[in-house]
ROFI-529238 format. One line per 10 residues: number of its first residue (from 1); their letters; for each residue x, y, z of C-alpha. Coordinates in pm, whole numbers, plus 32768, in hexadecimal, padded with zeros to 4 digits. Layout:
N
NUM> A> X,Y,Z; ...
This chain:
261
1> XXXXXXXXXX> 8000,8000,8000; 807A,8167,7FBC; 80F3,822C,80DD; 7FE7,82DC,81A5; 7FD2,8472,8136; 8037,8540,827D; 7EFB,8649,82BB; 7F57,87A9,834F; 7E08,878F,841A; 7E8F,8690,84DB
11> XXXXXXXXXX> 7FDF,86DE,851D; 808D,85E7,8455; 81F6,85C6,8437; 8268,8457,8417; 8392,83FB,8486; 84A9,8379,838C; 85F3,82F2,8431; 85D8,81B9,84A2; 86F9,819D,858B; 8631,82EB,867E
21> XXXXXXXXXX> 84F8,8202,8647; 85A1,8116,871F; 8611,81DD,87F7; 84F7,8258,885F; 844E,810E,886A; 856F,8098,8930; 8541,81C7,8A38; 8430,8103,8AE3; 8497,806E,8C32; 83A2,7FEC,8CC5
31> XXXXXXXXXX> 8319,7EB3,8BB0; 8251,7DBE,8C9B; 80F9,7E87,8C5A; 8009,7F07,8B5A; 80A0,7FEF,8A54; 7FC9,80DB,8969; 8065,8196,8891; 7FC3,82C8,8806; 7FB3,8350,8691; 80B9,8202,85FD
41> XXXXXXXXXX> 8065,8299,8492; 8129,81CF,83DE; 8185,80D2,84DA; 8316,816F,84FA; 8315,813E,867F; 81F3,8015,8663; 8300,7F31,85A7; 83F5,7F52,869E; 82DE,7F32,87E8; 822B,7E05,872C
51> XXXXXXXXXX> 8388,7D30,875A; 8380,7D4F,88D3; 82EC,7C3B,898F; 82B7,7CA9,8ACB; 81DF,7D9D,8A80; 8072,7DB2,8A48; 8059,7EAE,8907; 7F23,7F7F,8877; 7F2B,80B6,8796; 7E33,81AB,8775
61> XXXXXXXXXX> 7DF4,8277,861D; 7D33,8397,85D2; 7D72,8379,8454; 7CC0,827B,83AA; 7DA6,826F,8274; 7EC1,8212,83A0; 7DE1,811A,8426; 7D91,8044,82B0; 7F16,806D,826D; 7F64,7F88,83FD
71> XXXXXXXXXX> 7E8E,7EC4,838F; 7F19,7E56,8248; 8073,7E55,82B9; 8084,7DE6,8429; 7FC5,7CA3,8469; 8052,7CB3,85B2; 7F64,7DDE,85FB; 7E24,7D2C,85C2; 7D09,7D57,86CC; 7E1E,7E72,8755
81> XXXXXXXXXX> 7DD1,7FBD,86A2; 7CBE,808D,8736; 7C57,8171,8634; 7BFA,82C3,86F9; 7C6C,83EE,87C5; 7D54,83BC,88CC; 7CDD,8523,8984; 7B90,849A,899B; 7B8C,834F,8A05; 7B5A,82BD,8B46
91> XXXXXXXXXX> 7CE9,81C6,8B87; 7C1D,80D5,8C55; 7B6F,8057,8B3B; 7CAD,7FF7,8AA5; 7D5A,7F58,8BF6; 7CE2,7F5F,8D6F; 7E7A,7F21,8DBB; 7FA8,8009,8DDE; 7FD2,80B7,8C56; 80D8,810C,8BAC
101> XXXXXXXXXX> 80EF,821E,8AAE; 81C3,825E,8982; 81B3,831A,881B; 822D,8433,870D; 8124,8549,87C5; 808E,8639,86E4; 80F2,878E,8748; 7FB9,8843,876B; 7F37,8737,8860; 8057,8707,8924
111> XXXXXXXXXX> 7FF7,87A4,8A46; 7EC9,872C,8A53; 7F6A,85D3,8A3B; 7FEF,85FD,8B7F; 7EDE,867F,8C45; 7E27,858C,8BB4; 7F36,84A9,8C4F; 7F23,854F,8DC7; 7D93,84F7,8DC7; 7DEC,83B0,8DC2
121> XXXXXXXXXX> 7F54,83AD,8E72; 7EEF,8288,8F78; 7EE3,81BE,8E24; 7FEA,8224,8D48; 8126,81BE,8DE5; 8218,824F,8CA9; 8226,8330,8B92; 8302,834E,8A50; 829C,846A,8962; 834A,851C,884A
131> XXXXXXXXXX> 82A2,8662,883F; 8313,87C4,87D1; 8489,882C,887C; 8402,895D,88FF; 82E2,888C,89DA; 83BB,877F,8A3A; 84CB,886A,8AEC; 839F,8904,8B7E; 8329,87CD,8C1E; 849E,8777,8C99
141> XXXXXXXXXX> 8502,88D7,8CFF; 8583,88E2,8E7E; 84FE,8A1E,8F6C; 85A1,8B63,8F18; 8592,8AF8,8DB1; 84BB,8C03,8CC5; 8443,8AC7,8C1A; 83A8,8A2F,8D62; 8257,8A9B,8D4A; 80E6,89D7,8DC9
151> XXXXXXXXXX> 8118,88BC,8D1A; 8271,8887,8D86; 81EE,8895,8EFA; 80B6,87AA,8EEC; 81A7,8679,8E36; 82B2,8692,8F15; 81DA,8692,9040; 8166,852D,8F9B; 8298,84B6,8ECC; 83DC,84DB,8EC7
161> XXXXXXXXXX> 842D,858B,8D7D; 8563,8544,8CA6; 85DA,85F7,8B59; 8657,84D5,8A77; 86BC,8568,891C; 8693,8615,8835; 861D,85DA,86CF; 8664,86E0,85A5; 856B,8752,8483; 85E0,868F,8359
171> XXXXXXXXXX> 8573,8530,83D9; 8432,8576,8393; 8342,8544,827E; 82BE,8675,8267; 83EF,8749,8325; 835B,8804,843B; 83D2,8951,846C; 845B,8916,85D1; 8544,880D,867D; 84B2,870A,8749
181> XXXXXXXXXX> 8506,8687,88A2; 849C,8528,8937; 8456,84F4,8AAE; 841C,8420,8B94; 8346,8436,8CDC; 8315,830B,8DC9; 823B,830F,8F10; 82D1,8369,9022; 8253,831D,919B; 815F,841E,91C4
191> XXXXXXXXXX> 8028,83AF,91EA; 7F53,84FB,9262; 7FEA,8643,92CF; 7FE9,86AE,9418; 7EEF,87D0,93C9; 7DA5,880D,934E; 7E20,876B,91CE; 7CE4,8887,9132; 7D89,8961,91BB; 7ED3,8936,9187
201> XXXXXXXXXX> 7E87,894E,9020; 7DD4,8A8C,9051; 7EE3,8B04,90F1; 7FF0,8A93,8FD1; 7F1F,8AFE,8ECC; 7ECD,8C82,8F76; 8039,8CB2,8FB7; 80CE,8C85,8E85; 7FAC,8D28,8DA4; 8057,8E64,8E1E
211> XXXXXXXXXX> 81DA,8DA2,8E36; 8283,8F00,8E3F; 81D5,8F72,8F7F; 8261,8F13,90D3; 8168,8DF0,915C; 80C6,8EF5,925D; 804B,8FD1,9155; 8001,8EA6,9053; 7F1C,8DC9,9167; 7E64,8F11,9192
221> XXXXXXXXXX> 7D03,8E71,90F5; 7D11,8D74,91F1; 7C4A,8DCD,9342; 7D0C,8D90,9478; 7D7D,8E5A,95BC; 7EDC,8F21,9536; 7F57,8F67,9688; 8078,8E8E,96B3; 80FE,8EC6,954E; 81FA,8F97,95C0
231> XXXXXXXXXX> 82BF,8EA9,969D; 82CA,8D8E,9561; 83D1,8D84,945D; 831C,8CF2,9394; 821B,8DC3,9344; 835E,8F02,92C7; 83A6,8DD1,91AB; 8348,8D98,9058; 825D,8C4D,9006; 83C6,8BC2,8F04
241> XXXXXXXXXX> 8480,8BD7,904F; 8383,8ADC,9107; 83C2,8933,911D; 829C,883D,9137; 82CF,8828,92B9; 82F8,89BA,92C9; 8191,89CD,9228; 80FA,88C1,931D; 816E,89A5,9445; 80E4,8AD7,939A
251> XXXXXXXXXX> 7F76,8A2E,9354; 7F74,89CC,94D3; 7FE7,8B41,953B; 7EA0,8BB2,947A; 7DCE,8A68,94BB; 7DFE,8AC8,963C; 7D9E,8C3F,95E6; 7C9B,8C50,9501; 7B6C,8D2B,951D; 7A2B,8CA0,94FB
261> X> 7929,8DAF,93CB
């Protein structure tokens, strides 16, 4: 069958060098579970996953034209390829065990990829994605970093996040107009925060939707009794400057303070 056309409106850039196909498929540590990979086009990363034993493999396809070309060339696959959208699908349908995730991301729904992946974090144990440079530094960057942004702080309270390589323009079919960068993220211990979790992410997300304000006058929306402010550092710091923990400590400062309408 001829090769499947790439289509703008879905982000498609497939992937050309073999030997960075493997790599990435070979990124995965953790291969006694379920593995879905999203978008496998076609099948670059899928030939390399399909040869692994220990794993359980499905792939999920929004393209229909991606899903008759599996099918004709990977016999392996059959009964395996869910033909749908990954953003809007419940994961439990496809395994009630730990999940592994892996794939070539399309860059406009990166993000959404992964806060997809922090609804279900008590399922998804690991994730390998190549996804657009910019994002992936973004999702790796340490506090104090202008790349560390909301994102960066809801994964790593979650996983720990690791930068693997990156992967340059011309291996793709079509070129994108940016590098790429592949990551990995792997559960860590967590299992809830020790705050109010809603509002922890309220407090994430208020803070650095004004980043270049010190936290006292960036938290300013939320409702809650000001009057020790002065005597904590934290509050005189930017959100960028802020770790996971250092955001749990700030949500139980206002948790212990808030003002009720």
């Amino acid at each position: 069958m001829k090769k499947v056309k790439a289509k703008k409106h879905l982000g498609q850039h497939f992937l050309t060098d073999e030997h960075i196909a493997k790599r990435i498929a070979d990124s995965l540590t953790n291969h006694q579970t379920n593995v879905l990979e999203i978008g496998p086009g076609m099948g670059v990363l899928t030939k390399y996953l399909i040869t692994q034993q220990d794993i359980n493999l499905k792939v999920i396809e929004i393209d229909s034209e991606s899903v008759t070309y599996l099918e004709e060339n990977y016999e392996q696959l059959k009964g395996r390829i869910i033909l749908g959208d990954f953003l809007k699908m419940d994961l439990h349908d496809i395994s009630t065990e730990t999940l592994s995730i892996i794939g070539n991301f399309p860059y406009n729904i990166s993000s959404q990829i992964f806060f997809k992946v922090l609804d279900y974090k008590e399922q998804i144990s690991e994730v390998v994605g190549m996804l657009q440079k910019e994002v992936a530094e973004r999702l790796a960057a340490p506090p104090g970093s202008k790349k560390y942004g909301i994102l960066s702080v809801f994964l790593q309270a979650y996983y720990n996040v690791e930068y693997l390589f990156t992967v340059p323009e011309h291996v793709f079919s079509p070129p994108p107009k940016v590098k790429s960068g592949v990551i990995r993220i792997i559960r860590n211990q967590t299992q809830k925060l020790d705050c109010d979790e809603k509002l922890f992410f309220r407090v994430v997300k208020t803070g650095f939707n004004q980043r270049r304000k010190t936290l006292s006058n960036s938290l300013k929306s939320i409702q809650f009794n000001r009057e020790k402010i002065p005597d904590m550092d934290i509050f005189s710091k930017r959100p960028e400057q802020l770790g996971v923990q250092e955001f749990v400590e700030l949500t139980q400062f206002i948790e212990a303070n808030l003002q009720q309408n």
